[in-house]
N, C-alpha and C positions, 0 to 999 in steps of 0.2 A: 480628146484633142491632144497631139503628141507639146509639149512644151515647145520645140521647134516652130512649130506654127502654130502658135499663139495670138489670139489676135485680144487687141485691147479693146472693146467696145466703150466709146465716148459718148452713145449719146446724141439723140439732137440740140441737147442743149448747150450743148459745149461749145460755146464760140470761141476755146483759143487753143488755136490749133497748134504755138509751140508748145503750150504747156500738155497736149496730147501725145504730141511728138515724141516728148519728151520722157512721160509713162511709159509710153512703145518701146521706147529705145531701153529704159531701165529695166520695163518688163522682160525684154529679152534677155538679159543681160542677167537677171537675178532668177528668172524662172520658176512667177508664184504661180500656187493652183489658182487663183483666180485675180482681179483689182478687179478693188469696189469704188465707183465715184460719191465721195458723202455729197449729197446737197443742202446740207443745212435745215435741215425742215424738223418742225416740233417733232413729227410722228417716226422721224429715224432717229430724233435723238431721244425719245423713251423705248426705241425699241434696242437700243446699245444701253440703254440704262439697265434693259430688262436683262439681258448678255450678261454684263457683269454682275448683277445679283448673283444669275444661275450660276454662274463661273466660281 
């Protein structure tokens, strides 16, 4: 996918739509290879635990 058309995927969980907006709008703007939404949950935060070990 060209950075140009990038799209941010939100999720159905994401009930706030300017705060999505808002991603979109920086996304384009900074043009990362990807945005990751965190959700808080035990099992992403030892799998960013595990990341930084390796790292």
């Amino acid at each position: 996918m060209s950075s140009l058309a990038m799209e941010v995927e939100t999720g159905s969980e994401n009930k706030h739509k300017q705060l999505a907006s808002w991603v979109e709008e920086v996304a384009h703007m900074c043009k990362p290879d990807r945005v990751y939404w965190c959700d808080g949950s035990g099992e992403e935060y030892q799998a960013m635990l595990r990341l930084m070990v390796l790292a």
